[in-house]
PDB file of N, CA, C and O in Angstrom:
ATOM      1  N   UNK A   1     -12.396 -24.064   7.678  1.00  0.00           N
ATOM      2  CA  UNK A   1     -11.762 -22.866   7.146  1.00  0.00           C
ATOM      3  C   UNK A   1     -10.302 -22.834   7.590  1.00  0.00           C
ATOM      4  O   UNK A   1      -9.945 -22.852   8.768  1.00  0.00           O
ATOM      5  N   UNK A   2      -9.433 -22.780   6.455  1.00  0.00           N
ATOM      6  CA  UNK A   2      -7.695 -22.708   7.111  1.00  0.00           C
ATOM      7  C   UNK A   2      -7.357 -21.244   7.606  1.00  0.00           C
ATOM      8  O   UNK A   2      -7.827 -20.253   7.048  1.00  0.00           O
ATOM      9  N   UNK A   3      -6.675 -21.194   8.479  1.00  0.00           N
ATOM     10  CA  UNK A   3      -6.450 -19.857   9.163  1.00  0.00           C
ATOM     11  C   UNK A   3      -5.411 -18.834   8.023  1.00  0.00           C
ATOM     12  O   UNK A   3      -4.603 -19.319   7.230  1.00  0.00           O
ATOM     13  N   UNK A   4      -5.618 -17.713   8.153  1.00  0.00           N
ATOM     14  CA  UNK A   4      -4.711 -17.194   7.768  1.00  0.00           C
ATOM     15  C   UNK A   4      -3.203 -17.350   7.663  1.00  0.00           C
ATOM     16  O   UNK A   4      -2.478 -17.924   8.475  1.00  0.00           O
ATOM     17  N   UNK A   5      -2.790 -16.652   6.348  1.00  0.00           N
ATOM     18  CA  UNK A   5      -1.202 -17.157   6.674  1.00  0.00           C
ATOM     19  C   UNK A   5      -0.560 -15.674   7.391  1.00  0.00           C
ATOM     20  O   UNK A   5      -0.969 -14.524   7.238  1.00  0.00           O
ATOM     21  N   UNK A   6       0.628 -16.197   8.243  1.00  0.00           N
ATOM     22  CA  UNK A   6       1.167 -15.520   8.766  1.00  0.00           C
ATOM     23  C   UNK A   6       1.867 -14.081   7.892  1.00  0.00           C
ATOM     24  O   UNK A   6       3.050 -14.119   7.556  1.00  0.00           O
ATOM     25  N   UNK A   7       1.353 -13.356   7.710  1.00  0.00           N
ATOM     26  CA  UNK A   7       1.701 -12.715   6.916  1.00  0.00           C
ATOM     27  C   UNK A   7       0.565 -11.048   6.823  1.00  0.00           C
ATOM     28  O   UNK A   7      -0.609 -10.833   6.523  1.00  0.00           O
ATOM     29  N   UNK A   8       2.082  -9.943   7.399  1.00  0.00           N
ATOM     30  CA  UNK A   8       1.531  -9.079   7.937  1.00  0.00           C
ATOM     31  C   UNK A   8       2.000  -7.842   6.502  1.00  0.00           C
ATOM     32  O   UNK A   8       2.875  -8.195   5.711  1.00  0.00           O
ATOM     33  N   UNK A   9       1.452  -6.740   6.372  1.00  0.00           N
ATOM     34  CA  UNK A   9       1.736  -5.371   5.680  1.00  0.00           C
ATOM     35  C   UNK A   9       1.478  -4.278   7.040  1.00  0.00           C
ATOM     36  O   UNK A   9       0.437  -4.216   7.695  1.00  0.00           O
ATOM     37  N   UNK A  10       2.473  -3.618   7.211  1.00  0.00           N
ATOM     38  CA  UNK A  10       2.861  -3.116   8.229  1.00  0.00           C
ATOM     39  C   UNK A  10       2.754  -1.362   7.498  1.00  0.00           C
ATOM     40  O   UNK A  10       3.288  -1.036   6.438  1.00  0.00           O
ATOM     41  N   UNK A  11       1.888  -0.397   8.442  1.00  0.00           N
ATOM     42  CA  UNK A  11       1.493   0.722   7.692  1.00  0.00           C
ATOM     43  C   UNK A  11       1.918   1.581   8.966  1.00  0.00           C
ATOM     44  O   UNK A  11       1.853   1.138  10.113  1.00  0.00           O
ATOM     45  N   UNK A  12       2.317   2.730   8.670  1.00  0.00           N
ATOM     46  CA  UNK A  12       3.055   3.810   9.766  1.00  0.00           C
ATOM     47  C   UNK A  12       3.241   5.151   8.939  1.00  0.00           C
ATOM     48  O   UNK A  12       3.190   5.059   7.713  1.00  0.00           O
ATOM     49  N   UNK A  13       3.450   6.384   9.520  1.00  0.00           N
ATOM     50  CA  UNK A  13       3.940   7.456   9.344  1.00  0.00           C
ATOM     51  C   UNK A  13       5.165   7.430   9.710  1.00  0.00           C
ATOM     52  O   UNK A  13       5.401   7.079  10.866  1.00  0.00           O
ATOM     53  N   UNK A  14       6.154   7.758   8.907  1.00  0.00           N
ATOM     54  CA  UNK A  14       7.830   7.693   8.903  1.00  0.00           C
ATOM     55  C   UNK A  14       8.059   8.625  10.094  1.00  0.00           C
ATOM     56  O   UNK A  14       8.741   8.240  11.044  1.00  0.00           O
ATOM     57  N   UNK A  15       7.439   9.983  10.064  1.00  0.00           N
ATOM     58  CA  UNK A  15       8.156  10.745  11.240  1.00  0.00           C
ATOM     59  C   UNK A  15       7.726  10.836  12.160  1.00  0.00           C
ATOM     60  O   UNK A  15       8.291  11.612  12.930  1.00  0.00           O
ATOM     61  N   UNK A  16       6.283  10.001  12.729  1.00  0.00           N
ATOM     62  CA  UNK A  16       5.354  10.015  13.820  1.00  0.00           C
ATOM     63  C   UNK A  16       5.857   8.944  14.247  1.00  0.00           C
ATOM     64  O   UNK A  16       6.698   9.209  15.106  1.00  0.00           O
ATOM     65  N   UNK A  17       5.733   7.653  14.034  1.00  0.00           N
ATOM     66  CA  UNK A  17       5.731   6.677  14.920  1.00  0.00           C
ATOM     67  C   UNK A  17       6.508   5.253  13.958  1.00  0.00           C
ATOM     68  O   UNK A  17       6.037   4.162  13.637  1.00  0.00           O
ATOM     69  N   UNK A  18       7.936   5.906  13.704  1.00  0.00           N
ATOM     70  CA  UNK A  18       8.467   4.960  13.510  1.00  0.00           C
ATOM     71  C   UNK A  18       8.853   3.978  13.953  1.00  0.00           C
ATOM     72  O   UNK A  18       8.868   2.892  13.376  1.00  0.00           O
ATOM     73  N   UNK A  19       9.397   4.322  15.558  1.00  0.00           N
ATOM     74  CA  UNK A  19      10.004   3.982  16.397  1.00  0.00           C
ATOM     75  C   UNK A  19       8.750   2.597  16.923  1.00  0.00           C
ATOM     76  O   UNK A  19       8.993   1.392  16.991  1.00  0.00           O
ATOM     77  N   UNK A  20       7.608   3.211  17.185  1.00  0.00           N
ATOM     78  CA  UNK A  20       6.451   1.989  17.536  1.00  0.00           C
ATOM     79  C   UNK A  20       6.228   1.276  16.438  1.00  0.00           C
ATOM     80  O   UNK A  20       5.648   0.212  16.652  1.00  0.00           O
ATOM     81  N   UNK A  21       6.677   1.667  14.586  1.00  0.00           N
ATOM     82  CA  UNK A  21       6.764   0.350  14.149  1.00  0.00           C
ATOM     83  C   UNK A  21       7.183  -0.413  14.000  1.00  0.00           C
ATOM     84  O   UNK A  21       6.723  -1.480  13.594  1.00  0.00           O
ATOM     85  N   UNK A  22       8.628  -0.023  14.391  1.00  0.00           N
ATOM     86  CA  UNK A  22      10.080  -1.228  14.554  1.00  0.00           C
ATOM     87  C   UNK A  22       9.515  -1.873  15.234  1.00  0.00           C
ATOM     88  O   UNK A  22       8.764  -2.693  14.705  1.00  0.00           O
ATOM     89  N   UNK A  23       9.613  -1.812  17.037  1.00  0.00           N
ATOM     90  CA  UNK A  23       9.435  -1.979  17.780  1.00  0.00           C
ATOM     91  C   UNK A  23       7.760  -3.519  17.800  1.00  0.00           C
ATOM     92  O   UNK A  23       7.694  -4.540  18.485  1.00  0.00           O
ATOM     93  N   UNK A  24       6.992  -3.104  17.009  1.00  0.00           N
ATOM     94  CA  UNK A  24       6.192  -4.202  16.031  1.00  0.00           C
ATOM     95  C   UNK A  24       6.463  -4.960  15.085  1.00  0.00           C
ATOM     96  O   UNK A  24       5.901  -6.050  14.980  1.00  0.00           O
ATOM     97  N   UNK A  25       7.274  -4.580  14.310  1.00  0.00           N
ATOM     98  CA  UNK A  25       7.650  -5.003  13.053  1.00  0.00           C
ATOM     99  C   UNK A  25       8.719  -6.241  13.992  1.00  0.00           C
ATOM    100  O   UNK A  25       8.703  -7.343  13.443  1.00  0.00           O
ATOM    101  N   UNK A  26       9.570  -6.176  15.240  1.00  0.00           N
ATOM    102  CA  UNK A  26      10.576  -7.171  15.593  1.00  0.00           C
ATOM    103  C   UNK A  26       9.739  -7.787  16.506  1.00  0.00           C
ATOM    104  O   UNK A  26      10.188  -8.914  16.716  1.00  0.00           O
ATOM    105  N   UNK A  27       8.714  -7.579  17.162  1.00  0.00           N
ATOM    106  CA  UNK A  27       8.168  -8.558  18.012  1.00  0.00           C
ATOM    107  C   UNK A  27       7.028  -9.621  17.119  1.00  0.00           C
ATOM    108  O   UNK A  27       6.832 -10.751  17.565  1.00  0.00           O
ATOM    109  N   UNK A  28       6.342  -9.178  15.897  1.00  0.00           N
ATOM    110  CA  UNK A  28       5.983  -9.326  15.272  1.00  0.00           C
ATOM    111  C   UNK A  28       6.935 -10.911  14.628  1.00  0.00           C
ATOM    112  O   UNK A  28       6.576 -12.066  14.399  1.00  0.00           O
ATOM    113  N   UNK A  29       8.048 -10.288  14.542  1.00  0.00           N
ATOM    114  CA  UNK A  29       8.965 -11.407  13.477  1.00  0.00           C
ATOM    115  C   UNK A  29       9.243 -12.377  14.154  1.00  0.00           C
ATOM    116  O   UNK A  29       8.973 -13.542  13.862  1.00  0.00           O
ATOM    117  N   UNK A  30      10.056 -11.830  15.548  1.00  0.00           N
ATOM    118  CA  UNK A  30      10.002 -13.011  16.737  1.00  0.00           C
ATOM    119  C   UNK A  30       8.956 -14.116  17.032  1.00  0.00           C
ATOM    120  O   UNK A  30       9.110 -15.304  17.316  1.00  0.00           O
ATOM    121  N   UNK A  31       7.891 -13.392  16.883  1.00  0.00           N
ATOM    122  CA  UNK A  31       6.594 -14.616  16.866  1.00  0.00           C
ATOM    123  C   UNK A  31       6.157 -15.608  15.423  1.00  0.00           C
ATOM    124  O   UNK A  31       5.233 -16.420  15.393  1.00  0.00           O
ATOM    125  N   UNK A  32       6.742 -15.403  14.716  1.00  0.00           N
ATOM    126  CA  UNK A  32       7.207 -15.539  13.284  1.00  0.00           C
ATOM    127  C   UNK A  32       5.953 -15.520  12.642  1.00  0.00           C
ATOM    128  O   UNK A  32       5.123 -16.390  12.379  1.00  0.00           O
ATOM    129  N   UNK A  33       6.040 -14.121  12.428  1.00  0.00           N
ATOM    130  CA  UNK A  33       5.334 -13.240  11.440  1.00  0.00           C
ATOM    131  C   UNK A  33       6.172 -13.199  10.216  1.00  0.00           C
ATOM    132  O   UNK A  33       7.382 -13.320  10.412  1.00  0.00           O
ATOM    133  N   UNK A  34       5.746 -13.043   8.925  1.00  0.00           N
ATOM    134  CA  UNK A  34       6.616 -12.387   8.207  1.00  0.00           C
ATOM    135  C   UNK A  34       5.714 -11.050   7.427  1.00  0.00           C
ATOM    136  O   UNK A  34       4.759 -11.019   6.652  1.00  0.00           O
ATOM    137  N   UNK A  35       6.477 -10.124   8.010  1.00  0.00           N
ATOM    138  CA  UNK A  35       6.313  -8.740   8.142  1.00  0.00           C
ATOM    139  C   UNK A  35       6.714  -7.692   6.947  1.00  0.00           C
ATOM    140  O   UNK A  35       7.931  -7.583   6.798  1.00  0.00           O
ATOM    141  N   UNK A  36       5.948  -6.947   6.119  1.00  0.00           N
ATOM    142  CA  UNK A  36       7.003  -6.093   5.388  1.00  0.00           C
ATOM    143  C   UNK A  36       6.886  -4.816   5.832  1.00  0.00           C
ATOM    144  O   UNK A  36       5.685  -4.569   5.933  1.00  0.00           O
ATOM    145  N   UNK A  37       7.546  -3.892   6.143  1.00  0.00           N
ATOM    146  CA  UNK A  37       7.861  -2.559   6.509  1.00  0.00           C
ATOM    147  C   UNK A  37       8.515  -2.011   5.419  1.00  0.00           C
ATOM    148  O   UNK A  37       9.669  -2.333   5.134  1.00  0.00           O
ATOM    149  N   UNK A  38       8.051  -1.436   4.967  1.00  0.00           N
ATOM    150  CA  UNK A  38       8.914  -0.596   3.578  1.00  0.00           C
ATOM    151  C   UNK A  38      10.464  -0.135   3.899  1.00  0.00           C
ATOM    152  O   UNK A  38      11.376  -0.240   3.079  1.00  0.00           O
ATOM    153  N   UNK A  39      10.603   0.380   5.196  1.00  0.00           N
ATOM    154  CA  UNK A  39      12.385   0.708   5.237  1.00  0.00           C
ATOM    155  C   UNK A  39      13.174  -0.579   5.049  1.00  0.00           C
ATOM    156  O   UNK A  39      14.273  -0.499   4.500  1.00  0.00           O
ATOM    157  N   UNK A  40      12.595  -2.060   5.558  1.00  0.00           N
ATOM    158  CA  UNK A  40      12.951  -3.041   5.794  1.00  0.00           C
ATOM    159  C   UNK A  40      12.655  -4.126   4.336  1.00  0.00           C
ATOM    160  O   UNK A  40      13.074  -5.253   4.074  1.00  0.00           O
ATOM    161  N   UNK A  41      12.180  -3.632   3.948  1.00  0.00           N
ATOM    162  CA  UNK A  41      11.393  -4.257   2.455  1.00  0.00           C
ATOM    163  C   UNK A  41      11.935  -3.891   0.933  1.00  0.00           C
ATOM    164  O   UNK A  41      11.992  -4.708   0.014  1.00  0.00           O
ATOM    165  N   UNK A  42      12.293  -2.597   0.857  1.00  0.00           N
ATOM    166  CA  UNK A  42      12.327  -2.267  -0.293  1.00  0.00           C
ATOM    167  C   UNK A  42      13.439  -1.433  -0.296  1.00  0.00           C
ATOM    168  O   UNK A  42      13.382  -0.639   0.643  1.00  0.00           O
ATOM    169  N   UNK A  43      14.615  -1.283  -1.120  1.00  0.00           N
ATOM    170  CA  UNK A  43      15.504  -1.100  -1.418  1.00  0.00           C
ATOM    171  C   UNK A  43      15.859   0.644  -1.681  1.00  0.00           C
ATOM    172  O   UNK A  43      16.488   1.591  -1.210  1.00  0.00           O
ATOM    173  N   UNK A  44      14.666   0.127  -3.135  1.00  0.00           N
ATOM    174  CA  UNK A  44      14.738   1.508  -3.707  1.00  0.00           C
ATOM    175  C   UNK A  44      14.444   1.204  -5.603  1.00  0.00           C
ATOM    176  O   UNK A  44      14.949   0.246  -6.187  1.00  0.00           O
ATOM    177  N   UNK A  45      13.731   2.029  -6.145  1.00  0.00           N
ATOM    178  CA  UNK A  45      13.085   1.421  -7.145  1.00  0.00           C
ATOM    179  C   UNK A  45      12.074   1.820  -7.371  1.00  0.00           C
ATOM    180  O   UNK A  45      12.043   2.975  -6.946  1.00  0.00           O
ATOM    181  N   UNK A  46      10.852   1.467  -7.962  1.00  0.00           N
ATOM    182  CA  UNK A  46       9.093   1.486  -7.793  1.00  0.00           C
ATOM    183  C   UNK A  46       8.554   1.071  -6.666  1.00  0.00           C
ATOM    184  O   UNK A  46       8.201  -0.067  -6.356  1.00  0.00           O
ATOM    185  N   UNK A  47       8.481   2.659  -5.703  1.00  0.00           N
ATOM    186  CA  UNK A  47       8.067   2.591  -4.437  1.00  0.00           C
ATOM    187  C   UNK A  47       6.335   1.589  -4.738  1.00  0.00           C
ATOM    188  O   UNK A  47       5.992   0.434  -4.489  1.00  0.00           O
ATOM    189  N   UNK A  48       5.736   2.613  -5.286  1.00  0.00           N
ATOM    190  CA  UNK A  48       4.529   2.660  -5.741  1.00  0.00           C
ATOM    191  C   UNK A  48       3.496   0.894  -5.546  1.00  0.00           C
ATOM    192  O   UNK A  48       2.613   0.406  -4.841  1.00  0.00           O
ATOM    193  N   UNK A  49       4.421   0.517  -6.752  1.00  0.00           N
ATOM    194  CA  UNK A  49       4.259  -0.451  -7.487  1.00  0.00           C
ATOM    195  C   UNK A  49       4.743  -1.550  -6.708  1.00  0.00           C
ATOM    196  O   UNK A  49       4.641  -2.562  -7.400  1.00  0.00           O
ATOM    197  N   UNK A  50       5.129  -1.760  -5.802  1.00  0.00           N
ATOM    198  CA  UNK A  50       6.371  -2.761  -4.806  1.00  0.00           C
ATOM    199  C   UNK A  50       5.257  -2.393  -3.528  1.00  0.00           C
ATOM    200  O   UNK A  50       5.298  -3.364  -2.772  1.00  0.00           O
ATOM    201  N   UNK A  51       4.516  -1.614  -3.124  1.00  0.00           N
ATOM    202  CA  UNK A  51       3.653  -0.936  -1.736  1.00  0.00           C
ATOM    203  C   UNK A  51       1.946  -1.577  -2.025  1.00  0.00           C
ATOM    204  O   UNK A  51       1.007  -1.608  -1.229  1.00  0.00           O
ATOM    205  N   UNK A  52       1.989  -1.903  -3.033  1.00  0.00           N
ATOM    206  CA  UNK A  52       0.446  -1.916  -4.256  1.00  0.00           C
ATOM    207  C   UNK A  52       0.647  -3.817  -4.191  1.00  0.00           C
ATOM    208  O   UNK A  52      -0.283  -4.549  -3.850  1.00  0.00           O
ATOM    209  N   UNK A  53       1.922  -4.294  -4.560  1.00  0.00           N
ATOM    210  CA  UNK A  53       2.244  -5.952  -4.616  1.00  0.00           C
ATOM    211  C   UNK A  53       2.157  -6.395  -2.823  1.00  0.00           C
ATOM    212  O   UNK A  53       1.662  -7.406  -2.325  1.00  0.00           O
ATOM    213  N   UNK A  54       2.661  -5.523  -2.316  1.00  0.00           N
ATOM    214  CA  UNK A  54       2.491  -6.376  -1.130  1.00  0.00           C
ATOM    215  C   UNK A  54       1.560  -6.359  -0.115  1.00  0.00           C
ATOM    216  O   UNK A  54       1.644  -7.155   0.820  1.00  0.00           O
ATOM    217  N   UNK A  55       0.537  -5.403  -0.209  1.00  0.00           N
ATOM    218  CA  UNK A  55      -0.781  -5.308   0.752  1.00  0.00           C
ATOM    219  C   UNK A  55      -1.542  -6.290   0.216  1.00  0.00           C
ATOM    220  O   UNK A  55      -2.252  -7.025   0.902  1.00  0.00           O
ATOM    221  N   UNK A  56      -1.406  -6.386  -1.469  1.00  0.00           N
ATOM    222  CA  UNK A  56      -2.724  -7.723  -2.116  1.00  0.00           C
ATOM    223  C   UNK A  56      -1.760  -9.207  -1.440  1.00  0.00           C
ATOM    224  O   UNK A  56      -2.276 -10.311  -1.266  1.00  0.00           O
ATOM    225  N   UNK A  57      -0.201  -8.848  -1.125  1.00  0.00           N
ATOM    226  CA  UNK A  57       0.276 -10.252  -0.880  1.00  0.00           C
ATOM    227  C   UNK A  57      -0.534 -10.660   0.320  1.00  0.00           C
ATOM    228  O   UNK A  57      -1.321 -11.599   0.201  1.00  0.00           O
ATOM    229  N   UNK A  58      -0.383  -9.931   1.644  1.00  0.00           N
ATOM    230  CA  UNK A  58      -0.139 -10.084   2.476  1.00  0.00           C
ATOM    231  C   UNK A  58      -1.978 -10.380   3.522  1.00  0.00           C
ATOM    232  O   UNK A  58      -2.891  -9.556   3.555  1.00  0.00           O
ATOM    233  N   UNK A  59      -1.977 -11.038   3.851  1.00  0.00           N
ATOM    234  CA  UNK A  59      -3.267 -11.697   4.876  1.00  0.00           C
ATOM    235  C   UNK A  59      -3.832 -10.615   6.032  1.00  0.00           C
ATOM    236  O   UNK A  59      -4.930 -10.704   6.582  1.00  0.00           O
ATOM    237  N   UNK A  60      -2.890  -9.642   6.257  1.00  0.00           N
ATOM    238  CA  UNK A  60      -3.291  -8.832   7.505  1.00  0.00           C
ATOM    239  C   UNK A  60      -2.461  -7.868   7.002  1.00  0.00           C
ATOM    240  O   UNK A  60      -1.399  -7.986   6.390  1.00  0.00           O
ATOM    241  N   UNK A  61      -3.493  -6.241   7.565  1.00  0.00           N
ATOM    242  CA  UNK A  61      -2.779  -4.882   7.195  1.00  0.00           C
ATOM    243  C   UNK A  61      -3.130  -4.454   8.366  1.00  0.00           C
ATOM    244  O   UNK A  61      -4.278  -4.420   8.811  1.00  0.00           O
ATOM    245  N   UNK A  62      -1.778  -3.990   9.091  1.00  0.00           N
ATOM    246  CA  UNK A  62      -2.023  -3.635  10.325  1.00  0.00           C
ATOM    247  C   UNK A  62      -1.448  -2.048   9.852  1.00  0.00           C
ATOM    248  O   UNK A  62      -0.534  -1.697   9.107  1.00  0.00           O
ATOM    249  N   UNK A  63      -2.629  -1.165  10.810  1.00  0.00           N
ATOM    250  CA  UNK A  63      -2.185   0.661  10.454  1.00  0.00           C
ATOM    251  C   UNK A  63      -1.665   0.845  11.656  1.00  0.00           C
ATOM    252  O   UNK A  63      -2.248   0.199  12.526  1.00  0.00           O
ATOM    253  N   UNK A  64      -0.476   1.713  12.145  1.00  0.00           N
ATOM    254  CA  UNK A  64      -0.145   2.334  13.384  1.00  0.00           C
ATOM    255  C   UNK A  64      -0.680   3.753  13.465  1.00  0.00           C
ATOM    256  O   UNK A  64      -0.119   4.467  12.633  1.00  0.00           O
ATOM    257  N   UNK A  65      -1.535   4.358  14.157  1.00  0.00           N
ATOM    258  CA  UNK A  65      -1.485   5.298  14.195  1.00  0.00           C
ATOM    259  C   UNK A  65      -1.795   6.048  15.583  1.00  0.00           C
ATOM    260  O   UNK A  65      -2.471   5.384  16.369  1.00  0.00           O
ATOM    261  N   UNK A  66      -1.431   7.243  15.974  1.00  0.00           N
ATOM    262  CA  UNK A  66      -1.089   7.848  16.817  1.00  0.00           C
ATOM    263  C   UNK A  66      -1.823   9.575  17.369  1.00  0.00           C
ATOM    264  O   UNK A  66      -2.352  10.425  16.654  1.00  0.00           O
ATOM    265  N   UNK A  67      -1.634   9.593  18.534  1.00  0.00           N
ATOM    266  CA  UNK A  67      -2.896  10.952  18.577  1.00  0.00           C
ATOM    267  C   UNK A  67      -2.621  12.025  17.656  1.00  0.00           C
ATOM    268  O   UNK A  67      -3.561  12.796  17.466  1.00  0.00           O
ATOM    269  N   UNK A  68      -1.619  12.233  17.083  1.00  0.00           N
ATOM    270  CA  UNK A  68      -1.506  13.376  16.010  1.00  0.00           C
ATOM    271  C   UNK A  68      -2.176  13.484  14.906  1.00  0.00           C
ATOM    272  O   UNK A  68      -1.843  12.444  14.338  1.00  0.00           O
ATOM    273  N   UNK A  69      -2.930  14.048  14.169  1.00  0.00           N
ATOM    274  CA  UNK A  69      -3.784  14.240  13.355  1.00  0.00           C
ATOM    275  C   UNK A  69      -2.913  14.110  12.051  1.00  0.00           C
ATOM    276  O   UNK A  69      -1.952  14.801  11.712  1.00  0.00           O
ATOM    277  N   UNK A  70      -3.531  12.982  11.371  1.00  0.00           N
ATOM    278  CA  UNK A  70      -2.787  12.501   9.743  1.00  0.00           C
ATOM    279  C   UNK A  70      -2.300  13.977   9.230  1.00  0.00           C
ATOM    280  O   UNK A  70      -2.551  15.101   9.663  1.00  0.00           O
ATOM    281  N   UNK A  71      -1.581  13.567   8.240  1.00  0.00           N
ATOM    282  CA  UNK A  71      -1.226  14.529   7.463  1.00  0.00           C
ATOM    283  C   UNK A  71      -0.590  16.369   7.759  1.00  0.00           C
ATOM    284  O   UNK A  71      -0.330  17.392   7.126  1.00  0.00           O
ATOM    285  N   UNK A  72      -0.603  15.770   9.311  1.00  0.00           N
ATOM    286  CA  UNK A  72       0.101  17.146  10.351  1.00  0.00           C
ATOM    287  C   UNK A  72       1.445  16.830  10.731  1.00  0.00           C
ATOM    288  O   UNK A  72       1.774  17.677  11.561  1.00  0.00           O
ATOM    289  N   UNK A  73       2.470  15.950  10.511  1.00  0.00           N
ATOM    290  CA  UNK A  73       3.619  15.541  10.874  1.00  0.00           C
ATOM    291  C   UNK A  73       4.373  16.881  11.025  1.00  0.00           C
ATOM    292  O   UNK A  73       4.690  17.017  12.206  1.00  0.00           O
ATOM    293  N   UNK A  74       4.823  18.039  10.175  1.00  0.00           N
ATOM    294  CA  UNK A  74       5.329  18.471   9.394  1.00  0.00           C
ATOM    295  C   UNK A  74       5.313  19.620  10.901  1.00  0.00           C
ATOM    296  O   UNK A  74       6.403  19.928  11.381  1.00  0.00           O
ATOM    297  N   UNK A  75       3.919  20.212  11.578  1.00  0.00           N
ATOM    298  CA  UNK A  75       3.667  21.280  12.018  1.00  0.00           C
ATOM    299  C   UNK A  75       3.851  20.507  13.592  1.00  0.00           C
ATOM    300  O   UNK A  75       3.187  21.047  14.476  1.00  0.00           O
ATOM    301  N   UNK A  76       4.495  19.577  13.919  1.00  0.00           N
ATOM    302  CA  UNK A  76       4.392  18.761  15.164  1.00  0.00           C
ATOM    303  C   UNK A  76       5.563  18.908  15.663  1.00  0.00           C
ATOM    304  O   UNK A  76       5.855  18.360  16.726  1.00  0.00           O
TER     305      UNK A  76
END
């Protein structure tokens, strides 16, 4: 069986824990990952449609998530 390819989709909450996905997203690359992070990935355009192409690209979906309860950013 050939191993996976290096090749990560990188998932985060923008105002919770951005900072811990950089912080992944560059140690990640250093080990030569190739990583997409949407701030780092995509321009601007068909968010949607560009977020949908690269999780089927990509070999590994790593989620960050953090003790704050999803979808509570807002009241934090």
């Amino acid at each position: 069986m050939a191993a996976p390819s290096p090749t990560v989709f990188l998932s985060y909450r923008r105002h919770i824990s951005s900072f811990i996905a950089r912080s992944i997203f560059m140690d990640l690359r250093q080990h030569g990952y190739d990583v997409f992070m949407d701030v780092e990935s995509i321009n601007s355009g068909q968010f949607e449609r560009i977020i949908l192409a690269q999780i089927a690209a990509r070999a590994h979906f790593l989620v960050i998530l953090t003790d704050l309860p999803l979808g509570n950013e807002a009241t934090h």
